[in-house]
C-alpha positions as CSV (number, residue, x, y, z in Angstrom):
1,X,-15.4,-27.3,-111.2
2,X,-13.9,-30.8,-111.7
3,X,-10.6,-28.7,-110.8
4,X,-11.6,-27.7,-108.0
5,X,-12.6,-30.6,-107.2
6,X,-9.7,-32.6,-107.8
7,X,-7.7,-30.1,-105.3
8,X,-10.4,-30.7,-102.4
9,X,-9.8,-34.5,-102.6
10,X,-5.7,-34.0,-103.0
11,X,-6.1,-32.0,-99.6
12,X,-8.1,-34.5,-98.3
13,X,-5.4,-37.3,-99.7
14,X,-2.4,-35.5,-97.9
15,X,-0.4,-37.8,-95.8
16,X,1.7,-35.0,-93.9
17,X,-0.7,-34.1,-91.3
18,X,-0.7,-37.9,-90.6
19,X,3.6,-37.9,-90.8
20,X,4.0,-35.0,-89.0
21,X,1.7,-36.6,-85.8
22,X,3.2,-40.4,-86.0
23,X,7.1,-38.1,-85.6
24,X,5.8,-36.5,-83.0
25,X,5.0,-39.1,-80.8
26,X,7.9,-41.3,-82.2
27,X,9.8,-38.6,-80.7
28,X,8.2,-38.2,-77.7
29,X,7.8,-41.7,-77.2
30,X,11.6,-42.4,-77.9
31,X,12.8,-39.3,-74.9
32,X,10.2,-41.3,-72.6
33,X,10.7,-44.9,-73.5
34,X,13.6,-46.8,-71.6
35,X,17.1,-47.4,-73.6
36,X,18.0,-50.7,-74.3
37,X,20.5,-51.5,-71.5
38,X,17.6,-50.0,-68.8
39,X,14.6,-52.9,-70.1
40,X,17.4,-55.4,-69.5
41,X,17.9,-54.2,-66.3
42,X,14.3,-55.0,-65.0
43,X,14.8,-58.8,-65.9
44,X,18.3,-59.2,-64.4
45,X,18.0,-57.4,-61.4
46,X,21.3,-56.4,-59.6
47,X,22.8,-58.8,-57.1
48,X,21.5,-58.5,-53.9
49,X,23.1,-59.4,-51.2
50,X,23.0,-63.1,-50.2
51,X,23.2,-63.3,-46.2
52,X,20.5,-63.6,-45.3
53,X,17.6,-64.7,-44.5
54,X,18.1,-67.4,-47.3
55,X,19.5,-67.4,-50.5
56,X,17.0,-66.4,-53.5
57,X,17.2,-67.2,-57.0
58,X,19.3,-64.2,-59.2
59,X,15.7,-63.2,-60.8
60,X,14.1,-63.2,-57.5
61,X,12.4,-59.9,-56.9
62,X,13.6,-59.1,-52.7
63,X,11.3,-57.0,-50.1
64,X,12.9,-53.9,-48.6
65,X,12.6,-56.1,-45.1
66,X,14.6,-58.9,-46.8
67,X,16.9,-56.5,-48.0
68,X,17.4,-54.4,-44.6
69,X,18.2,-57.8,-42.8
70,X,20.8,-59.0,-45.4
71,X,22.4,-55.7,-45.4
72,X,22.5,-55.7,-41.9
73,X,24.2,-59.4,-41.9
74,X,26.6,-58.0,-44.2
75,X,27.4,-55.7,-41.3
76,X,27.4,-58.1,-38.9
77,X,30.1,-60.2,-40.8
78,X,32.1,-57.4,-41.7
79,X,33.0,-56.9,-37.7
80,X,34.1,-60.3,-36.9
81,X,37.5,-59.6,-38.4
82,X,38.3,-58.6,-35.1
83,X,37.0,-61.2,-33.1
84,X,38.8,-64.0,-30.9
85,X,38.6,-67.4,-32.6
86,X,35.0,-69.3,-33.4
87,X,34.2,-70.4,-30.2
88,X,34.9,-67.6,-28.3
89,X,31.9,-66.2,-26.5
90,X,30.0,-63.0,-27.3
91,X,27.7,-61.0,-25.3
92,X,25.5,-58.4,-27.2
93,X,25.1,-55.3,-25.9
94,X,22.0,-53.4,-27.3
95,X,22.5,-49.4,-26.7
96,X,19.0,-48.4,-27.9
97,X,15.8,-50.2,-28.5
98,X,13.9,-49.8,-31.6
99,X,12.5,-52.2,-33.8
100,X,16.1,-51.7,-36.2
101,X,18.0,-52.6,-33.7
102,X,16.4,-55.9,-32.5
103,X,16.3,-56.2,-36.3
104,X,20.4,-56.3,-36.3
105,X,20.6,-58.2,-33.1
106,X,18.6,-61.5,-35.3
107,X,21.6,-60.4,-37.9
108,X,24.0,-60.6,-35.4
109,X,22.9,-63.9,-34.0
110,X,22.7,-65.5,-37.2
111,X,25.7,-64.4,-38.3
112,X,27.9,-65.2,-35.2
113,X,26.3,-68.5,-34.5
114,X,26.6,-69.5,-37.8
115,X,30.2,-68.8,-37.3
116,X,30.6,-71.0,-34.4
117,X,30.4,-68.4,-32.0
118,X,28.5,-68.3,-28.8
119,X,26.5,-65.5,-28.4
120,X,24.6,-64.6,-25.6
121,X,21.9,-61.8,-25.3
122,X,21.7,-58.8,-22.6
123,X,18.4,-61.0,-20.9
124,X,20.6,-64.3,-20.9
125,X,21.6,-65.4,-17.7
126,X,24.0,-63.3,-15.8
127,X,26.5,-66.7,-14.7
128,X,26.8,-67.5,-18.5
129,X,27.6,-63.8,-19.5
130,X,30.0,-63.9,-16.3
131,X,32.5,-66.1,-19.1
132,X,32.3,-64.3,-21.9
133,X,35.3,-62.8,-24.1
134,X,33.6,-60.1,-25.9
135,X,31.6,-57.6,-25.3
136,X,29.6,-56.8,-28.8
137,X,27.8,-53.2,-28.3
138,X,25.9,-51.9,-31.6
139,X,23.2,-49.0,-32.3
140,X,21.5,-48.8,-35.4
141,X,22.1,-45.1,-37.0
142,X,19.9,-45.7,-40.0
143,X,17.6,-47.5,-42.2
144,X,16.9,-45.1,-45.7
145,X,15.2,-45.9,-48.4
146,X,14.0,-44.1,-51.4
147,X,12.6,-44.3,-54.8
148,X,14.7,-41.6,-56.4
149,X,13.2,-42.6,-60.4
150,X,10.2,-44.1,-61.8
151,X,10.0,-44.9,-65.6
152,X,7.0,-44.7,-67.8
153,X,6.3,-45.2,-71.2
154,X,4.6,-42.3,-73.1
155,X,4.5,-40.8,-69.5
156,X,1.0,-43.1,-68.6
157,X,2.1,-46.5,-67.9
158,X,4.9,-47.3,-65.0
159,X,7.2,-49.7,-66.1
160,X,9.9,-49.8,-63.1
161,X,11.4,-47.8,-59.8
162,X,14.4,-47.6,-59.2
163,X,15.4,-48.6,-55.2
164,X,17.9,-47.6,-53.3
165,X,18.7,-48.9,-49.3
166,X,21.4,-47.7,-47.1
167,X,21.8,-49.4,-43.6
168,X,24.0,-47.7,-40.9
169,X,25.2,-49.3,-37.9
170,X,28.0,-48.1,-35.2
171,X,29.5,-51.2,-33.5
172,X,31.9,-51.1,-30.9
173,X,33.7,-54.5,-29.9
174,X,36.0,-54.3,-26.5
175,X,37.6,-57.5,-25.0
176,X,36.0,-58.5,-21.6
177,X,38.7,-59.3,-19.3
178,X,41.1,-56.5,-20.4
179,X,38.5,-53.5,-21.7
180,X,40.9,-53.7,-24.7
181,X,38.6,-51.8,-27.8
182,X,39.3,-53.7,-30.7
183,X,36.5,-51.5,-32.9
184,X,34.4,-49.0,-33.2
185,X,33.8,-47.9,-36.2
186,X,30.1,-46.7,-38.2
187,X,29.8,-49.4,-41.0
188,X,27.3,-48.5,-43.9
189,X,26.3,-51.1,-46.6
190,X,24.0,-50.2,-49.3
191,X,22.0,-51.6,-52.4
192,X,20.4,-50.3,-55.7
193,X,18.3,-52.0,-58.2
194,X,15.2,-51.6,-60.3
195,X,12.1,-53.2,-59.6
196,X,9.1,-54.0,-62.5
197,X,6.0,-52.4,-61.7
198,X,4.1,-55.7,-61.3
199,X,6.6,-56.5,-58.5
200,X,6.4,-53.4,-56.5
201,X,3.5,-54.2,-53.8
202,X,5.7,-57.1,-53.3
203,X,8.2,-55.0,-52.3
204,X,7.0,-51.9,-50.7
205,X,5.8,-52.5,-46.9
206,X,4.0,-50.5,-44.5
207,X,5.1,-53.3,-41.7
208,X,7.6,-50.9,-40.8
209,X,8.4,-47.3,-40.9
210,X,11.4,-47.4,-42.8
211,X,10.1,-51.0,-45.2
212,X,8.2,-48.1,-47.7
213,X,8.4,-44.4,-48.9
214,X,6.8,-42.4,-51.7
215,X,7.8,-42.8,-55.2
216,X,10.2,-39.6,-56.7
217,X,6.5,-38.6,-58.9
218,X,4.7,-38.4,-55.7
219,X,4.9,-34.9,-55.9
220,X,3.2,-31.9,-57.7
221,X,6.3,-32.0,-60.2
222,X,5.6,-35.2,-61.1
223,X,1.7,-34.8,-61.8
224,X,2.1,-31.7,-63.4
225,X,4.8,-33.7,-66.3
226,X,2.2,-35.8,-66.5
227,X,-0.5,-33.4,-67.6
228,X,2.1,-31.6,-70.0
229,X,2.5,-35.0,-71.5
230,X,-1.3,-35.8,-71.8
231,X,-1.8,-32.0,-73.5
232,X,1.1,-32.8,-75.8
233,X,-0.4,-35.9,-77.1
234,X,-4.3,-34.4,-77.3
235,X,-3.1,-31.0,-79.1
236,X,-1.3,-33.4,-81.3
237,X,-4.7,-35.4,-82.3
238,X,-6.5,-32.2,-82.4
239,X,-4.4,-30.7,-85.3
240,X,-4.5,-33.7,-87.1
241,X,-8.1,-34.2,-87.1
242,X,-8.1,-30.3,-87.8
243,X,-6.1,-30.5,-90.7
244,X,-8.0,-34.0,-92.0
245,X,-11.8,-32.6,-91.8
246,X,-11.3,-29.8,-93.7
């Protein structure tokens, strides 16, 4: 009896139910958790672009609109290559009219003023456009964002998303007196980086169509790895529990 005993309380003493459960979810834990070099990514967040609309501090966390208009003054600065001298003056010539191309047209503005250009606007008035040595034509072809990963950790709690932006523009410069093109070209700039969860509604905007979009988990995929995630861990507290009681 005392034998028998003895073996009941062993089996009750046996640590590898509880081993077997704490490797489990060490390994599940360590194909979910973020590697080293991705948690240093949320703090140091890649270098956005610095145009506009004023420069931010390196760990400053930047709204898809802030983005989209500092993209677009990238843009904007790339095409003065071809431009007469600072001083010269530029009329804009808008080609379609949506809220991301008045969007360009502030870019544009800043951008060539800043320069020491004049720039004059399609509304100005018609005797100051009569002297102008540019014409600056431009049409928006694209504002995309996306959300193409989100990380968890144990596949419960978000940690980050990653971003990504891509702006579009076509821009055609011709000179006034002559008709001369000097461009027209389709200039794309883009920008990637990872934002913390606790910084995302800071980020995400329903101001404008293209200022938000759904997360990659948004779907039925992404619920459903979830679940198998949630069944995983449960299964593995029921067999240890199973294998304790007895």
């Amino acid at each position: 009896m005392s034998h028998l005993l003895k073996e009941q309380m062993d089996s009750h003493r046996n640590p590898w139910p509880v081993v077997f459960l704490m490797a489990c979810v060490v390994l599940l834990a360590g194909g979910l958790l973020l590697p080293e070099s991705a948690t240093a990514q949320e703090s140091t967040l890649t270098q956005a672009p610095s145009s506009l609309p004023a420069s931010a501090e390196p760990d400053t966390v930047r709204s898809n609109i802030w983005l989209t208009e500092a993209l677009m003054a990238e843009i904007a600065a790339s095409s003065t290559r071809v431009l007469p001298g600072p001083g010269s003056a530029i009329q804009l010539i808008q080609e379609q009219f949506t809220v991301e191309d008045d969007l360009y047209a502030g870019a544009v503005v800043r951008v060539l003023g800043g320069m020491g250009y004049d720039v004059y606007l399609g509304s100005d008035d018609p005797a100051q456009q009569a002297a102008v040595d540019c014409f600056y034509s431009y049409s928006v072809h694209g504002v995309e964002l996306a959300y193409p990963q989100v990380g968890r950790t144990l596949g419960l709690w978000r940690r980050w998303i990653d971003r990504e932006l891509q702006v579009t523009v076509q821009v055609k410069v011709t000179m006034a007196n002559s008709g001369r093109l000097l461009l027209n070209d389709r200039i794309q700039r883009s920008f990637s980086d990872r934002v913390p969860d606790d910084a995302f509604d800071r980020v995400d905007s329903d101001l404008y169509l293209f200022s938000t979009a759904e997360t990659s988990e948004s779907g039925w995929k992404g619920r459903m790895e979830e679940i198998v995630v949630l069944g995983t861990l449960a299964g593995l507290v029921a067999v240890y529990f199973a294998n304790t009681g007895e």
